[in-house]
N, C-alpha and C positions, 0 to 999 in steps of 0.2 A: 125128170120134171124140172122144170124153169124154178116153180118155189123150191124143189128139193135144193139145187144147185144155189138160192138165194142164201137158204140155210144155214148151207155148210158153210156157204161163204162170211154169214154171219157170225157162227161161233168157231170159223178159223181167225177172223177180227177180233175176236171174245179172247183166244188160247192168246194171241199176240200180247192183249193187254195182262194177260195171267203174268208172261216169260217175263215181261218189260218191269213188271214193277213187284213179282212177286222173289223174294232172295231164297237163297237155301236154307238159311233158319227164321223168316219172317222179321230180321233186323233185331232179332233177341240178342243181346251179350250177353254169352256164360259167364254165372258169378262164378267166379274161382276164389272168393276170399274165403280165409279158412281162419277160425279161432287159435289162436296161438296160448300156450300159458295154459293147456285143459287137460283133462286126465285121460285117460286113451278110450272110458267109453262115453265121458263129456264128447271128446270128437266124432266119436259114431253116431254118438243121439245128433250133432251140430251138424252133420254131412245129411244122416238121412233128412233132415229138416231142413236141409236147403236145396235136398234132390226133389222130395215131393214140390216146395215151394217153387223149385225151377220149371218141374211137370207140370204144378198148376200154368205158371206164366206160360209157358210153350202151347202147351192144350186151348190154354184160351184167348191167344195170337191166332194156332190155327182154328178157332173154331171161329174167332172175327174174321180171317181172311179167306175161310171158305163162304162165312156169310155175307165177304164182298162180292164175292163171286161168284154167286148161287145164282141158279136161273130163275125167275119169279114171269107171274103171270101180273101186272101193275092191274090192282081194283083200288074203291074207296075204301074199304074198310080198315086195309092201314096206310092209306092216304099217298101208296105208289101212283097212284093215278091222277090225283088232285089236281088240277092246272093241266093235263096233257091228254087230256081227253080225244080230243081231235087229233091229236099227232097217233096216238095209241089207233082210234078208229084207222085212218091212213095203211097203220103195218097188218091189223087182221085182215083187210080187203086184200093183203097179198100172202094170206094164209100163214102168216109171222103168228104164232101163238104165245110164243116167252119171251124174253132181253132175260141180259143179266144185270142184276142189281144194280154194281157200279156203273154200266153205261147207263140204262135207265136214268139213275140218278141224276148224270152230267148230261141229260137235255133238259132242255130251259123249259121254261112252263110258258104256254100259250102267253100269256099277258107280259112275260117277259119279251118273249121278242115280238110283239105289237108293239112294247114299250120301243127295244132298238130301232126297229122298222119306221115305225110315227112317232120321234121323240116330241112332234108338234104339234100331234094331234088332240084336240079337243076332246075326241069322245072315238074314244079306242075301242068300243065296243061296235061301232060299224065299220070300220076301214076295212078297206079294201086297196085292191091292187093301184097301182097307177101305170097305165095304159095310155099313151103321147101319142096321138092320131088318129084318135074314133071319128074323127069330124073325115076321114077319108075315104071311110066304108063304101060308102054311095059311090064315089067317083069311081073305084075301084068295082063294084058290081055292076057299076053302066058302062066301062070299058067294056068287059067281057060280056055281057047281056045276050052279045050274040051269038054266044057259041058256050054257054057258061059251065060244059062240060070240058072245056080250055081251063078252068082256072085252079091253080097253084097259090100253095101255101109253102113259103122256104124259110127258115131261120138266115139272120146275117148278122154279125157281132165281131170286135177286136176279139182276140186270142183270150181263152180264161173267160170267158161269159155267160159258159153251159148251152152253147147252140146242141150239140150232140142231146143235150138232156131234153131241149124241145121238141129237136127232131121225134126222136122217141113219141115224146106224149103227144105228139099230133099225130104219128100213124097210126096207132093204137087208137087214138078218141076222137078226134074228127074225118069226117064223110062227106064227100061232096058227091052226092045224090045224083047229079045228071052227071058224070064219070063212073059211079057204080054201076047205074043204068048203061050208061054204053059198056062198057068191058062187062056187058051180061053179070053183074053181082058180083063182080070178081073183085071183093074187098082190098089186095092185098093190092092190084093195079089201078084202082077204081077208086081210094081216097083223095086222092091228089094232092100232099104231101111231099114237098120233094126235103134234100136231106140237106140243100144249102140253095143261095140265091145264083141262076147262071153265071155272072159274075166273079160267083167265089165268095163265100159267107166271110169271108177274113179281109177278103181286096177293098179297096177304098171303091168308094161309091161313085167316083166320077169315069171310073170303067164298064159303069151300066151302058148297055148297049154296045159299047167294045168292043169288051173282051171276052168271051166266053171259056168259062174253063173244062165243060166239055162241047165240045163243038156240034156232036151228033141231036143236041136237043130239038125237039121237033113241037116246041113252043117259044112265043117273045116276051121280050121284058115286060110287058104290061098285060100278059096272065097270069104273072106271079105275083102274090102280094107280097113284100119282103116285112119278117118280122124281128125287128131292128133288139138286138137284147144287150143291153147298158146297164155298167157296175159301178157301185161307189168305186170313184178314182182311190180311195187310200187305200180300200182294199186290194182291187186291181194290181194297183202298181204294185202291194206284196206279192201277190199269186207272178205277177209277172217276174220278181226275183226270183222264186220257186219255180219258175218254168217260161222263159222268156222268147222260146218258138224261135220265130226268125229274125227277132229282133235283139239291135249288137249295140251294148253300149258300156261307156269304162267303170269297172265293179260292182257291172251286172249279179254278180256272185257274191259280193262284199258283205258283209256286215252291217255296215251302210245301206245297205240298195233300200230305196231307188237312189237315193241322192242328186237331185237335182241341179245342184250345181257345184262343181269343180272351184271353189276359190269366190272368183268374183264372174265366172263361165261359166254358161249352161253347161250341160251335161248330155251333148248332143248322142239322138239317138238316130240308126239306120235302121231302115226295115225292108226283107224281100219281100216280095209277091209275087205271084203268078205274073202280070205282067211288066214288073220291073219293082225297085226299090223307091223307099220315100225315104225324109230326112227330117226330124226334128229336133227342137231345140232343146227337150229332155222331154221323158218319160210323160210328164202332164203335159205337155203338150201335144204329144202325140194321141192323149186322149180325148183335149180340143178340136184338134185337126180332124181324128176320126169320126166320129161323130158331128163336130159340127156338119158336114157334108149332108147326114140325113136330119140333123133336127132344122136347119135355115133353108133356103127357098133359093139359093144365088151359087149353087155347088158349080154348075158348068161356066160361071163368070171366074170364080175361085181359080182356076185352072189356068185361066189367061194374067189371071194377076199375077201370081204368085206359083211357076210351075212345082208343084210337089211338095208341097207345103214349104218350101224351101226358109220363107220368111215368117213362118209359124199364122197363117194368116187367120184362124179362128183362134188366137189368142188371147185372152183377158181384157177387156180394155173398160176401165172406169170411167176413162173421162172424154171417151166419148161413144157410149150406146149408140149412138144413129151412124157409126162407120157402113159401108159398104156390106160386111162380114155380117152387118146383124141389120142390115134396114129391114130385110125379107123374110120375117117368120113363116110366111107360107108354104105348106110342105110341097118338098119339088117333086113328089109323085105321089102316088098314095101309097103308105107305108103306114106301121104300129110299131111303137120304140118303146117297148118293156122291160122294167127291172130285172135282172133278173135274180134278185132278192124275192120279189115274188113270185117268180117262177116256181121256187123251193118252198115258200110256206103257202102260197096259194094256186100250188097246180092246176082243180081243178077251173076256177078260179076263172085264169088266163086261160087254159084251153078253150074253155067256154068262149070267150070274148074276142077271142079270136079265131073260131072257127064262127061265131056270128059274121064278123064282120067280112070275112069272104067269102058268104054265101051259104054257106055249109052246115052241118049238125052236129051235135055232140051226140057220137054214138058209141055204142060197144059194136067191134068188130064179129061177126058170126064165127071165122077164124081164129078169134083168140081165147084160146082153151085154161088159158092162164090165168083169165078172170070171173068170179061168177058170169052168169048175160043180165045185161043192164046196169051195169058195175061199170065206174071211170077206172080205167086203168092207172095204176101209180105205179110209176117206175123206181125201185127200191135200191136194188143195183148200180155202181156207179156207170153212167153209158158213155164214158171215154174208153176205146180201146185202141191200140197200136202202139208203136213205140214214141213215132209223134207225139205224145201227150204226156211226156215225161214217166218217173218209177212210179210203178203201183200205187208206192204211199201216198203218192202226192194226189192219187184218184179219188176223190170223194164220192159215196155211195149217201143216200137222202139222208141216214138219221147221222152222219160225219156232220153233213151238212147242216143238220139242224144246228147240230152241237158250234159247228163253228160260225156259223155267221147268223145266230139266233142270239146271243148271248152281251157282246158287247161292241161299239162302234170303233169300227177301224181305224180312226184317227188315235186310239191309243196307244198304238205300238209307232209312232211318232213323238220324235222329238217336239221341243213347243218351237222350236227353229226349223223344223223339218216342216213340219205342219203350217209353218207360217207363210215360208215359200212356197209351198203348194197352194196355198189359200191363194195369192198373188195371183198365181197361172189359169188356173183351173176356171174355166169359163163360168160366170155368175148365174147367167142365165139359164144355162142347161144343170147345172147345179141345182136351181128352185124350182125345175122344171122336176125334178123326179127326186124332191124330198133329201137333198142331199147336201144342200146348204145348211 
């Protein structure tokens, strides 16, 4: 069974952290001081009294480090639960019954990562997702209107954005009803869901209608809706030290990374793709470049200016907003550019919103045996697989995730010079565009 397998996987995560931090005597020093100047059964009383007194400290080291490590069920009553209510609901819908103490513990409580997520917010007790192109719904269901059993939902995102994790929660939770209907109820062919945008969910967006990276599809780009998934740049740019894909740039690996620039030089980066390589002028920039293509409205002008972002052409510019790069906020197709910060604390959330807006339902699949019926599916497991995706550890499974990007904002593991150069690059507009300024 899918939960059994969750399981184990959960408390082989649990045994890890046991090995990692637990020692062969709990970090006790044996006293070895011994009374010197005593009569020989002064010394016998003085030993056995420092043997019981060692037993006690030992016995109740291990009796604290088995009760960091014990499995507990999180209620109110002694206040495991307090603030995680919602994250807690989330793991029993996937038949998760216990944690162990210590992880329990080091996830953050609801209101804490509302706090990280909306340090801006007014009144934290309604926020919600931020979701950049609801105004394209319409456009997007009157393309297809005539045939609306054509239309497709695809994840498309830079490398590190959790496309794999959306994929996931949209086969599982949304339905597009006139495709169930044709493939006769055949839920598994019938959601319309695909697992990335034709293009290629990683390829720069001016390859829309291109390039195709599988050729045999038997639909065009405008029955897809692509849903565009965007990272805070500081965190980003870590994840991308930790696992940097196809992208080559000098001490990529360092200590330093990202490190933006070299001296008084960028810190040019290259990157492959499916159909050829780009070139930027470091790491944030390339997060400009990428994105800007889908958040501005002038992506296929972009192209003739500036082949390949060569000259970093959605880059920074304060003192003059009305350039070329930015006169066009209009979306150049219909597209939804989501956090994907809230992908992870508000799955269902996004599913929802965007299985609205291309037509479609929020449903429990009849096939899937994994979840009650009428249950949203939460994907618990982490859903990167292959070697593509770097070591295991580097794979985050949803409550890693709570823990890691629920807790504190990523400009902290920045220097105030590291952080300040980034600030410079980093596009302002798409920054306050998704809570990231």
């Amino acid at each position: 069974m899918l939960e059994d397998l969750e399981k184990k996987s959960f408390m082989g995560l649990n045994a890890l952290v046991r090995r990692e931090f637990m020692g062969d005597d709990f970090g006790i020093k044996k006293n070895s001081t011994r009374l010197k100047e005593q009569s020989v059964s002064d010394e016998i009383i003085t030993n056995l009294q420092f043997k019981v007194k060692e037993s006690h400290t030992q016995n109740d080291a291990a009796d604290e480090q088995q009760d960091e490590y014990r499995m507990i069920v999180p209620n109110l009553a002694d206040g495991t639960l307090q603030g995680k209510e919602r994250l807690w609901t989330i793991l029993q819908s996937r038949n998760i019954t216990e944690v162990e103490s210590s992880y329990w513990r080091s996830v953050p409580t609801w209101d804490d990562i509302i706090s990280n997520l909306y340090p801006n917010s007014n009144d934290r007790n309604t926020s919600q997702p931020i979701i950049y192109g609801l105004e394209t719904c319409k456009a997007f269901q009157d393309i297809t209107s005539s045939n609306p059993s054509q239309r497709r939902i695809a994840p498309a995102g830079i490398f590190n954005t959790g496309t794999n994790y959306l994929s996931v929660l949209l086969e599982y939770n949304c339905q597009n009803l006139h495709r169930v209907k044709k493939f006769h109820n055949n839920p598994k062919r019938g959601h319309g869901n695909e697992w990335e945008v034709l293009w290629g969910k990683h390829t720069p967006v001016h390859h829309r209608g291109i390039y195709y990276k599988n050729e045999k599809h038997n639909y065009d780009v405008h029955e897809v809706l692509p849903i565009v998934l965007i990272r805070n740049p500081f965190g980003w740019m870590k994840s991308m030290c930790r696992n940097s894909y196809s992208a080559h740039w000098n001490g990529q690996h360092g200590t330093k990374c990202p490190e933006l620039k070299n001296g008084r030089d960028w810190n040019e980066v290259n990157v492959k793709f499916g159909p050829g390589s780009t070139h930027h002028k470091s790491l944030a920039h390339m997060w400009n470049d990428w994105y800007g293509e889908y958040f501005y409205g002038n992506y296929n002008m972009k192209k003739m200016q500036n082949d390949w972002y060569g000259e970093g052409f959605y880059t920074h510019n304060t003192t003059n907003e009305t350039s070329i790069a930015k006169s066009n906020r209009t979306a150049p197709f219909p597209r939804l550019m989501i956090r994907f910060e809230d992908v992870i604390f508000f799955p269902y959330e996004v599913t929802q919103q965007i299985c609205k807006c291309a037509g479609g339902v929020l449903g429990h699949r009849p096939d899937d045996k994994d979840v009650a019926n009428n249950t949203f599916h939460y994907v618990v497991r982490s859903a990167k697989t292959g070697s593509g995706h770097g070591p295991t550890s580097h794979r985050n499974g949803l409550i890693d995730s709570w823990v890691r990007y629920g807790k504190a904002d990523p400009r902290n593991e920045y220097n105030e010079d590291a952080a300040s150069i980034a600030g410079e690059v980093l596009d302002e507009l798409i920054l306050n565009a998704f809570g990231y300024g």
